[in-house]
N, C-alpha and C positions, 0 to 999 in steps of 0.2 A: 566514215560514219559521222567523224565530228563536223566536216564540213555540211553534210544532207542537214543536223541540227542547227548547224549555223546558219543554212539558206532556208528551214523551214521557220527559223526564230527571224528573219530579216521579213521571211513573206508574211508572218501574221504581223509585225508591227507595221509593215507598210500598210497592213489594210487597217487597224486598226487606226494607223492618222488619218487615213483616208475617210473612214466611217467621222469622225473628232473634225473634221473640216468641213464636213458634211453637216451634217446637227450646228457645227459652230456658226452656219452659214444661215440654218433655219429656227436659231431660236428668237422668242418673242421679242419684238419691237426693231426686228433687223426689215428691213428692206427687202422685201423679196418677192417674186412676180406669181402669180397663182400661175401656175401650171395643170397641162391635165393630169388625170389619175394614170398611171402604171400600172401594167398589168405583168405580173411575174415572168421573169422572164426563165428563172432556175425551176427545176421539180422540185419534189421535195428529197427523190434519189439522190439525183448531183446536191442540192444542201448538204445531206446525210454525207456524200461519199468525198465534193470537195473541202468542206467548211465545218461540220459535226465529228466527225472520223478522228482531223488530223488533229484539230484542238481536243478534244478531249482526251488523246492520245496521250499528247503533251502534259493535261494537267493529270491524267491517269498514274502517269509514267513517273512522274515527279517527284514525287518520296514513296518509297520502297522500304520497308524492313524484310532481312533476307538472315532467315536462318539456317545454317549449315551444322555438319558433325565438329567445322571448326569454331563457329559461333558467330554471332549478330553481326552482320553489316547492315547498315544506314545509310540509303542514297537521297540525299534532297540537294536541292540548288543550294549554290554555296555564295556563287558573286549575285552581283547587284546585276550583270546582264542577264543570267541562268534565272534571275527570282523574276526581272523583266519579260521572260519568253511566256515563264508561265502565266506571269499575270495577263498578259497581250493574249496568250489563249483563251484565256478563262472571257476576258470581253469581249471577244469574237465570239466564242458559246454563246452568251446574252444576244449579241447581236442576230444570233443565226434562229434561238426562239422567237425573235422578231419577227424574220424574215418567214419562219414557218406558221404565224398567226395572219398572213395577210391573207385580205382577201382573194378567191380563185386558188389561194393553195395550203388551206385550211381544211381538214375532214368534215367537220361540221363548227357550232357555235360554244357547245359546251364542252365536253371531254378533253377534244385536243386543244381547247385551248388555254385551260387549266393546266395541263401537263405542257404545254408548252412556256407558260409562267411558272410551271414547278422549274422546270429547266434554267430559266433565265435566273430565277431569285439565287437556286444550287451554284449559277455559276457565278451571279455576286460575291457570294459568300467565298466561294473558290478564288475569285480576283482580289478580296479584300486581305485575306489571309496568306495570297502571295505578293502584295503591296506589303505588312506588317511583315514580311519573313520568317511566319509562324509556320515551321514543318509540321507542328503536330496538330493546326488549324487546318492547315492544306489540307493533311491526310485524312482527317473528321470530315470534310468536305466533300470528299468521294463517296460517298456514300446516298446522298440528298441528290446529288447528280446523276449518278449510277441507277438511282431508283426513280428519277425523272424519266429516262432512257427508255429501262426496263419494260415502265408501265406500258410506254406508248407502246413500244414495238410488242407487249400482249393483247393491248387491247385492239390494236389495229393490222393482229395479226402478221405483223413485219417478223420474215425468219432473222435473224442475227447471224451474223456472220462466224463464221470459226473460228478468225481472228481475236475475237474479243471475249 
């Protein structure tokens, strides 16, 4: 099980240098060749199911208060790689309301893409608060995210999964 966290904490930071070289390659005053427009090439399913899912999982997962008959435990990341996984989830989240605001694979102009800036900003706050190694910011953070979620999959009639 620690390994599956070890390879899924390697795969969101990969992508997330990936995305950081990308942007770092396209910001103003750099050199760069107009290319054509892109047309999506993910749903918004596979977004949801490879990129939404597992990061949010990640930051979902992440501190825990777990009460028993024998009393409190507390799970949050402890090292600086553990507070690394989350925070690399949390900009991947940002990254993927991006990806769900483009054009061709946005619902319409208004609704979803509001909620999909609800998502992005929840998961700032979520990446910022796992940069500061604030557990008790992290876990206030679930909640703006959680209800980011929520909205769309009522308003756009998405069942949710049983998992979650």
């Amino acid at each position: 099980m620690r390994a599956a966290h070890w390879m899924l904490g390697l795969g969101v930071l990969m992508f997330v240098t990936s995305i950081w070289f990308i942007l770092a390659g396209t910001r103003p005053g750099t050199a760069t060749a107009a290319g054509p427009a892109t047309e999506p090439v993910a749903t918004v399913r596979q977004i949801m199911d490879a990129i939404v899912t597992p990061a949010s999982n990640t930051v979902y997962e992440s501190v825990a208060i777990i009460v028993t008959a024998e009393g409190i435990t507390e799970h949050h990341p402890r090292t600086n790689a553990e507070w690394d996984t989350v925070s690399a989830a949390a900009a991947v989240l940002a990254e993927a309301g991006g990806q769900l605001m483009a054009e061709g694979r946005a619902r319409d102009t208004d609704r979803w893409m509001e909620i999909s800036q609800e998502m992005i900003d929840a998961s700032l706050i979520s990446m910022k608060a796992a940069l500061d190694q604030d557990k008790d910011a992290l876990l206030a953070s679930g909640e703006a995210l959680n209800n980011s979620c929520d909205n769309c999959h009522q308003l756009y009639n998405v069942d949710i999964p049983d998992e979650f």
